[in-house]
PAZAPA-4460 file (N, C-alpha, C; in steps of 0.05 Angstrom, whole numbers, plus 32768, in hexadecimal, padded with zeros to 4 digits):
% residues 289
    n_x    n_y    n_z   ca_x   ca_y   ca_z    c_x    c_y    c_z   seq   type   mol
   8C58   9282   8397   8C53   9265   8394   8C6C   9255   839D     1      X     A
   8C66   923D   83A4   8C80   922F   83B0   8C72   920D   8399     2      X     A
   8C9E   9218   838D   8C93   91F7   837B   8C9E   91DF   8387     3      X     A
   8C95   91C7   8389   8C90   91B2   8396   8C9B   919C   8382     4      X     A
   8CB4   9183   8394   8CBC   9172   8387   8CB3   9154   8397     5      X     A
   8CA1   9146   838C   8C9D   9132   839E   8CAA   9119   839A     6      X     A
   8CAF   910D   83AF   8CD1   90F7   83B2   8CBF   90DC   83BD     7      X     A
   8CBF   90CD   83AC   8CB3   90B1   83A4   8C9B   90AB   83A0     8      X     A
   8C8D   909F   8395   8C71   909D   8385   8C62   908B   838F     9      X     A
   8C65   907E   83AC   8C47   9071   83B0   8C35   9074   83B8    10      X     A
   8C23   9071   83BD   8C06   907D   83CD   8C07   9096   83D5    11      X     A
   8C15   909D   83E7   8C20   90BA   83FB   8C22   90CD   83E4    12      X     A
   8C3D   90C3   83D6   8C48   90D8   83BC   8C2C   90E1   83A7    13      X     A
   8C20   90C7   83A7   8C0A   90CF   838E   8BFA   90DE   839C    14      X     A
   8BF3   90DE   83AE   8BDC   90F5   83C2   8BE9   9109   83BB    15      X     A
   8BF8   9109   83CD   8C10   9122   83C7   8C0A   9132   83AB    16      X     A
   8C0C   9129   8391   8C12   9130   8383   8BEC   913D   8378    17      X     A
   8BDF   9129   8385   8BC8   912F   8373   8BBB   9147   8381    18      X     A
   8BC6   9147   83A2   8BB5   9160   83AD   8BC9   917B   83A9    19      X     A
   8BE0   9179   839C   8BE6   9198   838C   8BE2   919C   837D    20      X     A
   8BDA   9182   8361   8BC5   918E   8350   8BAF   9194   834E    21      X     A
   8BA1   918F   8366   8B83   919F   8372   8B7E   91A2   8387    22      X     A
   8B90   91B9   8392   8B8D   91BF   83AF   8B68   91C6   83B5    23      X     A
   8B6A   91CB   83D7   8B51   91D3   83D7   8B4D   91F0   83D7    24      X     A
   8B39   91FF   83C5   8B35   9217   83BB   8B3B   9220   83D0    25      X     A
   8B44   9238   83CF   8B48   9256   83DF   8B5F   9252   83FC    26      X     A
   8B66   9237   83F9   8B79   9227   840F   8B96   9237   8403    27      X     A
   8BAD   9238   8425   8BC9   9234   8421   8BD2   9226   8404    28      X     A
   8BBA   920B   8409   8BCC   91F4   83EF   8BD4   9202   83CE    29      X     A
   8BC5   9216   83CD   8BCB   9223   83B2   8BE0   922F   83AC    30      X     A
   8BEE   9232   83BC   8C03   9240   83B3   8C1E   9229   83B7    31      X     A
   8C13   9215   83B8   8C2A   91FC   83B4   8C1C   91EF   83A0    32      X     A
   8C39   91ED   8384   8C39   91DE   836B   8C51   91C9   8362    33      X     A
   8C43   91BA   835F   8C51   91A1   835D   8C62   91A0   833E    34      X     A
   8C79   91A3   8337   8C95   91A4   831F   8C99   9190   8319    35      X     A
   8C9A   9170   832D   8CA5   915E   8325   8CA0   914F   833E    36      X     A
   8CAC   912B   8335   8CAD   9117   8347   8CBD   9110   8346    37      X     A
   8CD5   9103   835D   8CED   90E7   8358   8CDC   90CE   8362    38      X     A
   8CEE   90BE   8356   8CEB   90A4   8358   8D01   908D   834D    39      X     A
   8D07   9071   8356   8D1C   9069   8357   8D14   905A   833D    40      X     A
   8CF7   9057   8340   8D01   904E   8318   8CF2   9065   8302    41      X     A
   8CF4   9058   82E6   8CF5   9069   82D6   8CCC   906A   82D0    42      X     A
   8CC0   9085   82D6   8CA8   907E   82D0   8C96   908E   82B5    43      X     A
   8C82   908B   82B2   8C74   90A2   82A4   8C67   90AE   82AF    44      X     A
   8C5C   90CF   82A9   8C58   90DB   82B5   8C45   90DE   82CB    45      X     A
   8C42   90E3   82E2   8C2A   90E1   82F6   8C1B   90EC   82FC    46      X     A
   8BFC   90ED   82F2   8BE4   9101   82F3   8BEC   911C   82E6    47      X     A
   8C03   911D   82C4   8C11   912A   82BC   8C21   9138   82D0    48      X     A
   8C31   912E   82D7   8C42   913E   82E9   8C63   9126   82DA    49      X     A
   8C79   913D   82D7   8C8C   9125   82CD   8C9E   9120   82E1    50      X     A
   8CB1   910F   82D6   8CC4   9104   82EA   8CDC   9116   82EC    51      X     A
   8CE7   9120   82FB   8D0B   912D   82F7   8D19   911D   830A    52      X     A
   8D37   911D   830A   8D49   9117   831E   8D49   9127   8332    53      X     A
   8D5D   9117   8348   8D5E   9123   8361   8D77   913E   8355    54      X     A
   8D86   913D   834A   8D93   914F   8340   8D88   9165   8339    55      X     A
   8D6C   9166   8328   8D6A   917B   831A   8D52   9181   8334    56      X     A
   8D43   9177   833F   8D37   9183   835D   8D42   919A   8375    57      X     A
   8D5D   9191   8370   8D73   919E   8381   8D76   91B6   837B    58      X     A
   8D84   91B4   835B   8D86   91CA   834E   8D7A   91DE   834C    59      X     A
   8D5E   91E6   8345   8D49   91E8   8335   8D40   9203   834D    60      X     A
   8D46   921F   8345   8D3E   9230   8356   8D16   9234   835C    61      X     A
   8D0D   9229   8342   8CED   9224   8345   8CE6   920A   8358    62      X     A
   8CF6   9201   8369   8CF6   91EB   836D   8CF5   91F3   8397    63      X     A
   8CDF   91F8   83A8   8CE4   91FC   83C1   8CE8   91EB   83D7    64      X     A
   8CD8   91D3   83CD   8CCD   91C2   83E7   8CD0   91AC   83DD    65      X     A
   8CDC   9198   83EA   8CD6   917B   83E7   8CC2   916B   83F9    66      X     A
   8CB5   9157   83F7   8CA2   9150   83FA   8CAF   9128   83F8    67      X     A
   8CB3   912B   841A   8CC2   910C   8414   8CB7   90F8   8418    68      X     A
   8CA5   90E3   8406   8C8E   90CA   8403   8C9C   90B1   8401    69      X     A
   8CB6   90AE   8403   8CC8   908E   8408   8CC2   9083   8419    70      X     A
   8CCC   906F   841B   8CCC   9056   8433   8CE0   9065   844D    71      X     A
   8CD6   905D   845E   8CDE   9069   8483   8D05   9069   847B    72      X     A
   8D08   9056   8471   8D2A   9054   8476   8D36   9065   846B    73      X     A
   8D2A   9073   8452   8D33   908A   8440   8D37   90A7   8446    74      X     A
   8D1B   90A6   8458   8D13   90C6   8460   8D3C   90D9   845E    75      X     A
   8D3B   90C4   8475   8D56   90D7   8486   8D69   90DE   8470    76      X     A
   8D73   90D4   845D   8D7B   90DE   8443   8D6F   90F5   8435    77      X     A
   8D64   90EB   8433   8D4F   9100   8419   8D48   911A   8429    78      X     A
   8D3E   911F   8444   8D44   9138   8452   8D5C   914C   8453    79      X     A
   8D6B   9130   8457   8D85   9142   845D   8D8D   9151   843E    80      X     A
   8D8F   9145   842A   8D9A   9144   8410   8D81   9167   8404    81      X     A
   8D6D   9168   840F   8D5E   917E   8407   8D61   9194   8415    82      X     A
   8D70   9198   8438   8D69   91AB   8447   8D85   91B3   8441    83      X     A
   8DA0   91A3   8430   8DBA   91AF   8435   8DB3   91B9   8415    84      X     A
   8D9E   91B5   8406   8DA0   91CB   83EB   8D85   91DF   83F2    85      X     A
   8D83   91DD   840E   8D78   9200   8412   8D57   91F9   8405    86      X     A
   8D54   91E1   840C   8D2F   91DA   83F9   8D1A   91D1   8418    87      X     A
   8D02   91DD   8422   8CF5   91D3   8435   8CEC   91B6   842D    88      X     A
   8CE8   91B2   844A   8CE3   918C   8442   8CC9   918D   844D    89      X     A
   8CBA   917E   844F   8C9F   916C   8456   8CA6   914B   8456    90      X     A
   8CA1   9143   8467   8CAE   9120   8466   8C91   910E   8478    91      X     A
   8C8A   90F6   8474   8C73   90ED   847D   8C81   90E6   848E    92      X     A
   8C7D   90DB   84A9   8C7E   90C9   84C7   8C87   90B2   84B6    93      X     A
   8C9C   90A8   84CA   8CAE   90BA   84DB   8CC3   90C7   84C9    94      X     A
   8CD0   90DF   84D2   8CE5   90F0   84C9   8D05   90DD   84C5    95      X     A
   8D01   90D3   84DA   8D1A   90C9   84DA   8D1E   90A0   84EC    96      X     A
   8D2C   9093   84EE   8D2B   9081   8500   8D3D   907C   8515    97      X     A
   8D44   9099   851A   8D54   909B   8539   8D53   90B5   853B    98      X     A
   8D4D   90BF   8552   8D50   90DA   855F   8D5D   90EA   855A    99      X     A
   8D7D   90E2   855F   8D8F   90F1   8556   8D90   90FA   8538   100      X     A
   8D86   90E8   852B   8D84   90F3   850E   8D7C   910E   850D   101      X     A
   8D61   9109   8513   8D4A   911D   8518   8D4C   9133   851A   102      X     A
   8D62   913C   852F   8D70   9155   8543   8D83   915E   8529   103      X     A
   8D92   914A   8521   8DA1   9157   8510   8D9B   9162   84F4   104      X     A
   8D7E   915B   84F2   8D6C   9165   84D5   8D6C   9181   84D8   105      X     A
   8D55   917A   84F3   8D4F   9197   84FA   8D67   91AD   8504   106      X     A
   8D76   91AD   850A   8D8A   91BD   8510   8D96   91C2   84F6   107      X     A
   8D95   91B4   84DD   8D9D   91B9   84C1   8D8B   91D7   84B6   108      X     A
   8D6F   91CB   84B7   8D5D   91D3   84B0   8D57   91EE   84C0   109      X     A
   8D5E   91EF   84D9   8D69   920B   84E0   8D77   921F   84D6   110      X     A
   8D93   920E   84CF   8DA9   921E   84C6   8D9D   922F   84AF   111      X     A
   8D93   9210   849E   8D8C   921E   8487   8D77   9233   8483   112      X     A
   8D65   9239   8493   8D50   9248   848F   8D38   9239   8482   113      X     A
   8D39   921C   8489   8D16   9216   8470   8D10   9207   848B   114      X     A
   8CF8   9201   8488   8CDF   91F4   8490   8CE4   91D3   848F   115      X     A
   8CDF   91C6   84A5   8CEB   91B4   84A4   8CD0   919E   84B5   116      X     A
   8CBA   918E   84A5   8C9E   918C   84A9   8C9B   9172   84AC   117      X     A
   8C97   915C   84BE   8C88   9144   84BA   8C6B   913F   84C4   118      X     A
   8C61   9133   84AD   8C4B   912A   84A8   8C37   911F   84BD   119      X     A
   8C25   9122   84C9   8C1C   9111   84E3   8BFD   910F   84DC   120      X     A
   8BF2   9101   84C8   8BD3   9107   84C1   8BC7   90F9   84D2   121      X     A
   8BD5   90E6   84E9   8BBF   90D9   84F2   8BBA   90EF   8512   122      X     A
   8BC7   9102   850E   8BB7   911B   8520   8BA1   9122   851F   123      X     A
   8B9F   9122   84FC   8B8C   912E   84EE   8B71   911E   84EB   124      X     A
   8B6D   9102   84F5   8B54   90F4   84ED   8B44   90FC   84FF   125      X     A
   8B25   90F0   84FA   8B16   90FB   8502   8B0A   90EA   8524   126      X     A
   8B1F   90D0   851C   8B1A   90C2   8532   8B35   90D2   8548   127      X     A
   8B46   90D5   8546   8B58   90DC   8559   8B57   90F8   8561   128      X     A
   8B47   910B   8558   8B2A   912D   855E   8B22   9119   8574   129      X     A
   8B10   910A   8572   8AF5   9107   857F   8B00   90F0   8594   130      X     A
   8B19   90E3   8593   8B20   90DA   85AB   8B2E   90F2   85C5   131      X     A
   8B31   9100   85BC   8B46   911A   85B9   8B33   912B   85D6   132      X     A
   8B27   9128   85C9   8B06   9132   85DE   8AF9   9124   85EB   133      X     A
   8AFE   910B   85E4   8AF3   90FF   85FC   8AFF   90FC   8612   134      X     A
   8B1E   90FA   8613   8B32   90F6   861D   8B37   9117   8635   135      X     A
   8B37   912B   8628   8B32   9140   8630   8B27   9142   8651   136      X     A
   8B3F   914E   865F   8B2F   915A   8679   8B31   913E   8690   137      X     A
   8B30   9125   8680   8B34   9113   868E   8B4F   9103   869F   138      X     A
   8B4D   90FA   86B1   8B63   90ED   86BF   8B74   90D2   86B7   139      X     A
   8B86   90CA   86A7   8B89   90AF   86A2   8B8F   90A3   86B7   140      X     A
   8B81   908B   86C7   8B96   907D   86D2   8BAD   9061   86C7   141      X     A
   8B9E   905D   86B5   8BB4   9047   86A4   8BAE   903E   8686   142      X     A
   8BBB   9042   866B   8BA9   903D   8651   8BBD   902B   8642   143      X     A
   8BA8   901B   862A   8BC4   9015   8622   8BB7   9016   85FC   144      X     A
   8BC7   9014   85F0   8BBE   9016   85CE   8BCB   9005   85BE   145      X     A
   8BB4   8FF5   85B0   8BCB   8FDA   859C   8BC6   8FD8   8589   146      X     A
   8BD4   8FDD   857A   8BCB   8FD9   8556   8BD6   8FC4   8547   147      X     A
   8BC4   8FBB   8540   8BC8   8FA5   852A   8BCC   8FAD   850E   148      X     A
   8BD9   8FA1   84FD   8BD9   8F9F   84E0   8BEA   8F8C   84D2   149      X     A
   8BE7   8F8D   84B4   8BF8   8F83   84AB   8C13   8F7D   84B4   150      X     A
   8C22   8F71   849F   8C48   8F6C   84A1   8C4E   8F87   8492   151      X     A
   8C66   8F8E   8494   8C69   8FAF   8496   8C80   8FA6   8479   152      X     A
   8C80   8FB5   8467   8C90   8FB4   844A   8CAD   8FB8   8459   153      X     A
   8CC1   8FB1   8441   8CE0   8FB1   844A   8CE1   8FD7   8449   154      X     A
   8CED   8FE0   845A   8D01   8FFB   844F   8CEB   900A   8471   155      X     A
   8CD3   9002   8479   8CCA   900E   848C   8CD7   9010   84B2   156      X     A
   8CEE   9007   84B8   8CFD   9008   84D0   8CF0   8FF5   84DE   157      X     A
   8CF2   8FFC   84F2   8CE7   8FED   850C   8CD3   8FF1   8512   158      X     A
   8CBA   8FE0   851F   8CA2   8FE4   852B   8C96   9001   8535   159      X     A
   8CAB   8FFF   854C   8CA6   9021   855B   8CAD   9036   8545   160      X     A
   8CB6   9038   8530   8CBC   9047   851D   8CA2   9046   850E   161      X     A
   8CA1   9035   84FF   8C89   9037   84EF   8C6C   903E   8502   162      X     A
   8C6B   9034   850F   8C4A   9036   8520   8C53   904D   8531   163      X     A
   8C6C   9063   8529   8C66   9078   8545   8C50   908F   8538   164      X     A
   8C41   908A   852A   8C24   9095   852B   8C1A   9096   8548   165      X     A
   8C13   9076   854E   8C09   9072   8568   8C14   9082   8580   166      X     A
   8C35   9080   8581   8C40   908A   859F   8C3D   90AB   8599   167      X     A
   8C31   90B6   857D   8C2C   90D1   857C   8C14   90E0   8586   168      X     A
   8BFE   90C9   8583   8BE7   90C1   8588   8BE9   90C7   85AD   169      X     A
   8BF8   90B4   85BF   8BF5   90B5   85D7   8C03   90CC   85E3   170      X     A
   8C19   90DD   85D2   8C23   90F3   85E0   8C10   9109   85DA   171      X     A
   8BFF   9111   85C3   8BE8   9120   85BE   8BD9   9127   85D5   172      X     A
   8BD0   9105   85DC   8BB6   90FC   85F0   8BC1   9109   8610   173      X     A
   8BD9   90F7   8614   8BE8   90F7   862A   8C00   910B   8635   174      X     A
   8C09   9119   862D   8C1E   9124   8632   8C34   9114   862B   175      X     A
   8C4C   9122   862E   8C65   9117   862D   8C72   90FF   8643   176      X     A
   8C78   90E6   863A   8C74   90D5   8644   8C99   90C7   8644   177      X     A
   8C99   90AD   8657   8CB5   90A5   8657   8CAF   9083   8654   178      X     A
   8CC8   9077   864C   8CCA   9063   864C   8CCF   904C   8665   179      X     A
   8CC0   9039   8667   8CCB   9021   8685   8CD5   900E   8672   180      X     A
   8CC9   9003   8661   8CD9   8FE5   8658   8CBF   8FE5   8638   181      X     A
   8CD6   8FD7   862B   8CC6   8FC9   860D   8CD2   8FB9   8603   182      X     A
   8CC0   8FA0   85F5   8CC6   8F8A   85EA   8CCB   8F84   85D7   183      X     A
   8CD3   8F71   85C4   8CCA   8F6C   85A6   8CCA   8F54   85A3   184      X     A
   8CAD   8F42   859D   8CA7   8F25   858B   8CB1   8F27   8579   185      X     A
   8CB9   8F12   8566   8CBE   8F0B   8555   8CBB   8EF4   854C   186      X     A
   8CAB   8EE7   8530   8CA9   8ECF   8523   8CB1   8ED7   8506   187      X     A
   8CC9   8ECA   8501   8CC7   8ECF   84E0   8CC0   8EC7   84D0   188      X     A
   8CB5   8EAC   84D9   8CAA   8E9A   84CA   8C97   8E9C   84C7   189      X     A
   8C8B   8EAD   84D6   8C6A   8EB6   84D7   8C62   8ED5   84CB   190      X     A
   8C77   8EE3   84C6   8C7A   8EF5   84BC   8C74   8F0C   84D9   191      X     A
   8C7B   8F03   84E9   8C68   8F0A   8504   8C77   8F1F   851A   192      X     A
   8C73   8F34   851E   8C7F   8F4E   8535   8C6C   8F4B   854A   193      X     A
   8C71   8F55   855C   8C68   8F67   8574   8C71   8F77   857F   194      X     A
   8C6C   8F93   8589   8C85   8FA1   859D   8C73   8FA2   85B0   195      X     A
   8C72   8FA6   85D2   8C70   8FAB   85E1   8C7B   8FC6   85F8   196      X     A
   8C6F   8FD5   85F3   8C78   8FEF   85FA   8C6F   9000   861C   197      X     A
   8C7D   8FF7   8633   8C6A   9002   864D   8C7C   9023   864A   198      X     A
   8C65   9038   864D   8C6B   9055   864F   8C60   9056   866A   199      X     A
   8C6C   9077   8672   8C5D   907E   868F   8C51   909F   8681   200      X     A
   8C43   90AA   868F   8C3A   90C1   8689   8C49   90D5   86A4   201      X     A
   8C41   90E4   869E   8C5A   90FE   86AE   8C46   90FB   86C7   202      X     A
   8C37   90F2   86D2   8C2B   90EA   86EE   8C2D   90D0   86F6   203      X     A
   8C40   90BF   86EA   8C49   90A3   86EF   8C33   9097   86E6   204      X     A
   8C1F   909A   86D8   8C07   9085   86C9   8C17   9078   86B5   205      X     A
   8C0D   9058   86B8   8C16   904A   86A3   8C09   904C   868F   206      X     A
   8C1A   9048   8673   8C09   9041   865F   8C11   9026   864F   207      X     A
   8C04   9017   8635   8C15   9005   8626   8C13   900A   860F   208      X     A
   8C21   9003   85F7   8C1C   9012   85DD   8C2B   8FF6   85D8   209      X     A
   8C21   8FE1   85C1   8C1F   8FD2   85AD   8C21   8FD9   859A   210      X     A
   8C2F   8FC7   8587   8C2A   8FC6   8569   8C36   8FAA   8560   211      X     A
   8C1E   8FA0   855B   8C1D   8F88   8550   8C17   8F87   852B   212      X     A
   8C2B   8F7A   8525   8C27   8F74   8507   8C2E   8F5A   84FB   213      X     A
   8C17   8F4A   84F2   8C1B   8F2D   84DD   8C03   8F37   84C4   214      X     A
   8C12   8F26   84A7   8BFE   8F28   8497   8BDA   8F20   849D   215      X     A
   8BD2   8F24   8493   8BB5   8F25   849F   8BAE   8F2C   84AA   216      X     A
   8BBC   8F41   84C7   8BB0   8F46   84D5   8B9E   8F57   84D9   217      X     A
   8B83   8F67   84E1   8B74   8F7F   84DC   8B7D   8F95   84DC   218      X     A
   8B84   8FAD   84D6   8B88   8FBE   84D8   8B76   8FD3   84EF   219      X     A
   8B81   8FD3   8508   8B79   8FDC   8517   8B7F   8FE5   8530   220      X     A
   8B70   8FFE   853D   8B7C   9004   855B   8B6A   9007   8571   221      X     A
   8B71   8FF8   8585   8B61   8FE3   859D   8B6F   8FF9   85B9   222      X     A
   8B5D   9008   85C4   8B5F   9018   85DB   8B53   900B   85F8   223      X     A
   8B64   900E   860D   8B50   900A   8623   8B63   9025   8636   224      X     A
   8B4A   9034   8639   8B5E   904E   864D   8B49   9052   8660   225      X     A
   8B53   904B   8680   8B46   9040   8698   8B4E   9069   869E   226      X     A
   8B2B   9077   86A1   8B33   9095   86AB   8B24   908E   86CF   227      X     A
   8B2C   90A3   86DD   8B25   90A7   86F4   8AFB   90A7   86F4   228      X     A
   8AFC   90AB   86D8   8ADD   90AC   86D6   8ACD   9088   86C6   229      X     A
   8ADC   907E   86C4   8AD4   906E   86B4   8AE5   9062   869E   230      X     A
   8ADD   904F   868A   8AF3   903F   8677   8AED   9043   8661   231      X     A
   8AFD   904A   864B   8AFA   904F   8630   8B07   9034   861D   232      X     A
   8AFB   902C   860F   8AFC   9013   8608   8B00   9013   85DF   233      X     A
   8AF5   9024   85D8   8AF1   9026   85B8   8AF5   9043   85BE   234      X     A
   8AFF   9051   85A4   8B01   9064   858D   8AE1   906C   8593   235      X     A
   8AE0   9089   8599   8ABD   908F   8592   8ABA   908F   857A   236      X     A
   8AA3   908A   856B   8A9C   908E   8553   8AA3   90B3   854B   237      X     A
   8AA7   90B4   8534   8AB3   90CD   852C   8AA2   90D2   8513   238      X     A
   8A9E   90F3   850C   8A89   90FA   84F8   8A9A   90EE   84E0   239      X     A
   8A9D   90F5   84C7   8AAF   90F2   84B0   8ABA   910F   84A9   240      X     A
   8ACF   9114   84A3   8ADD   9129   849E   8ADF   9136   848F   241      X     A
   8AEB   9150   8484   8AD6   915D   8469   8AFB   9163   8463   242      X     A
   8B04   915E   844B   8B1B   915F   843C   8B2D   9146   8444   243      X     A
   8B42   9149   842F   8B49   912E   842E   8B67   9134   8447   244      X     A
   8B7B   911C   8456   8B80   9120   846D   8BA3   912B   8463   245      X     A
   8BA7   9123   844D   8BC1   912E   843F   8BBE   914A   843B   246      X     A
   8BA0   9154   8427   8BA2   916E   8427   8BA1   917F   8440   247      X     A
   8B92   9179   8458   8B9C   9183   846A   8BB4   9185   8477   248      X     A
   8BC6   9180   846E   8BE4   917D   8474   8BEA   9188   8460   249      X     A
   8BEC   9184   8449   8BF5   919A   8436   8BF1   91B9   843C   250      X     A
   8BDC   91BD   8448   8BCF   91DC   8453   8BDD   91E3   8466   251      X     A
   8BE7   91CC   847D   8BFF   91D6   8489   8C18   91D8   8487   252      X     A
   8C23   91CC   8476   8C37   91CC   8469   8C3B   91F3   845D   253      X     A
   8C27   91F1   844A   8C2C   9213   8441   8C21   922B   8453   254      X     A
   8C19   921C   8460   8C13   922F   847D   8C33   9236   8487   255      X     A
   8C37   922D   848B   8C5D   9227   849A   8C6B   9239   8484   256      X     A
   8C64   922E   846D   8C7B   923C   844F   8C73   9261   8451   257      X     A
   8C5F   9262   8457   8C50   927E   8451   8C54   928E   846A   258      X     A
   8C63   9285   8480   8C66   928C   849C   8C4D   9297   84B2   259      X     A
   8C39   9284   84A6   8C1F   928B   84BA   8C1D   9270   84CC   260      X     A
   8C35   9263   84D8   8C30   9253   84EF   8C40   9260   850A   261      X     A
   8C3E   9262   8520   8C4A   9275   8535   8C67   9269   8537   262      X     A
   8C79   9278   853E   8C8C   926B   8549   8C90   9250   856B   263      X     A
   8C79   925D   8577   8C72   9246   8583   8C63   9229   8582   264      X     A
   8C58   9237   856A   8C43   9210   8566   8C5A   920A   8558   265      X     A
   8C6E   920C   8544   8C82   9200   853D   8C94   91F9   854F   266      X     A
   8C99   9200   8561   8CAE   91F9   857A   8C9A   91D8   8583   267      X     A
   8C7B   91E3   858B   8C73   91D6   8595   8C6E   91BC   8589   268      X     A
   8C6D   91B9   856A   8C71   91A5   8558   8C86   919B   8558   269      X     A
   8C9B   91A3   855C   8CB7   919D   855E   8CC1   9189   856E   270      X     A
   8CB5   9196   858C   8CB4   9189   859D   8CB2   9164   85A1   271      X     A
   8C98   9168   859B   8C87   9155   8596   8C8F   9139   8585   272      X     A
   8C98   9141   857D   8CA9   912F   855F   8CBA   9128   856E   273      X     A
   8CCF   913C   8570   8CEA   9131   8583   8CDE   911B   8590   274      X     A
   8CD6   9124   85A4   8CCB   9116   85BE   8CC1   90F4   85B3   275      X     A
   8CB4   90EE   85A6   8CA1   90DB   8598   8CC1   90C9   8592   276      X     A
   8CCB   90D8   857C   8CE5   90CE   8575   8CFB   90CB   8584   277      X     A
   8D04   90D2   859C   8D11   90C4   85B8   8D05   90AD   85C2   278      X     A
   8CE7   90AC   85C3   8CE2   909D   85D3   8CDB   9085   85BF   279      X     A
   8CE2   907B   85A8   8CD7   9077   859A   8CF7   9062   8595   280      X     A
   8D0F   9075   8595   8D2E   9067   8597   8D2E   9060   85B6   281      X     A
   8D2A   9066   85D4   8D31   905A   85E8   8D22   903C   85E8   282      X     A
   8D03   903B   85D9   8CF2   9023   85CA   8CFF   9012   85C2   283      X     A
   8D12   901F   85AC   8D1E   9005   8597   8D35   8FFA   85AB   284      X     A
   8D42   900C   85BA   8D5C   9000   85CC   8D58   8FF1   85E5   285      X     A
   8D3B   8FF0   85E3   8D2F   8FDA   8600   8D2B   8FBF   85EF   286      X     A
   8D1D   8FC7   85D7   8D18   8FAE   85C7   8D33   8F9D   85BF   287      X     A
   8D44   8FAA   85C2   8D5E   8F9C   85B2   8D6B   8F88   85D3   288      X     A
   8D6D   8F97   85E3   8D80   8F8C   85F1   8D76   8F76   8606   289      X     A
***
């Protein structure tokens, strides 16, 4: 069994917490149990699970994996602070908010010998399967993807940071991709972002990747990908999915702990991340200057 400390309590953390107290039968998830939670204030207990310090998490030889559910600005702490006391981490998107961070986690998390995991559920939906295939076999000649939402809470980084769901989304679809130029709106009075993001794909196809955020806005993501066969315009409709999209990540997570993932799909995960997360800092350094 691998016991489990989960590090901040909102939505994410409480999933977290509720799918190790009921994994799905005969799943990896069983053999990950949840000991305890941190949190920066003082709480009562959560879905009986109690609170300990980050001290006694550290300590605590029953204690394997952390499980990091903070705000984006935190992660890079709270990784580091678990992989130098020898504990595997799990951390939601993004890992870190610069590259170099990133490199230097994982090269920790080398040294150390643990598992070193971020979160990517929106791999896992059922709309980004079934675009996945549609996309399949086909030619892009130029796409672009824009998402709208809300104003983004304090402690979440920058645009391209928070929404690199999406640029994970187009390296999935697309291959490994490079940067030409990106922008950033700004209203503060309006509570109001935009980034503007032009990518190329490794055959010189353009792409654009957006992320627009003001209060009110819909929560949503708007495709137009022009193929050699025709134009894709919407998300195909997608069946509904059978388990919930955390516990499938939890299953990989102890998939990894239990050493039944190859040494190559981990490289190849590795990859991928990096990659997302370079292009994600050459993003923020177009936006700045």
């Amino acid at each position: 069994m691998f016991g489990a400390v989960v590090v901040g309590i909102g939505t994410a953390g409480w999933v977290r917490i509720r799918d190790m107290l009921s994994p799905l039968p005969g799943s990896p998830a069983e053999k990950m149990t949840v000991k305890g939670f941190i949190s920066r204030r003082s709480l009562d207990p959560q879905q009986g699970v109690s609170q300990i310090t980050m001290e006694e998490a550290l300590s605590r030889d029953d204690i394997n994996v952390a499980f990091i559910c903070t705000e984006n600005a935190s992660h890079e702490d709270n990784i580091r602070t678990f992989l130098q006391a020898g504990k595997h981490v799990c951390v939601e998107y993004p890992m870190t908010l610069s590259y170099a961070a990133a490199v230097e986690l994982w090269e920790l998390a080398q040294e150390k010998g643990v598992i070193l995991h971020e979160e990517h559920i929106e791999l896992k939906t059922e709309d980004f399967k079934q675009l996945k295939k549609e996309v399949e076999g086909k030619t892009l000649q130029e796409g672009a993807l824009h998402f709208t939402g809300g104003a983004l809470k304090p402690g979440f980084g920058p645009l391209v940071f928070s929404g690199i769901a999406r640029l994970t989304w187009l390296v999935e679809l697309f291959g490994e991709l490079s940067v030409t130029a990106a922008t950033l709106e700004e209203d503060s009075a309006k509570n109001y972002s935009k980034m503007t993001a032009k990518l190329q794909m490794s055959n010189d196809r353009p792409l654009t990747w957006i992320e627009e955020r003001q209060p009110g806005l819909p929560r949503a993501k708007n495709i137009n990908f022009k193929f050699d066969s025709g134009t894709l315009t919407e998300i195909p409709p997608a069946p509904r999915g059978s388990g919930g999209l955390f516990m499938q990540d939890l299953i990989d997570v102890s998939n990894k702990l239990l050493g039944r993932v190859s040494p190559a799909e981990l490289q190849r995960e590795k990859t991928r991340i990096l990659h997302c997360l370079e292009l994600a800092d050459r993003i923020k350094t177009l936006c700045q200057s």
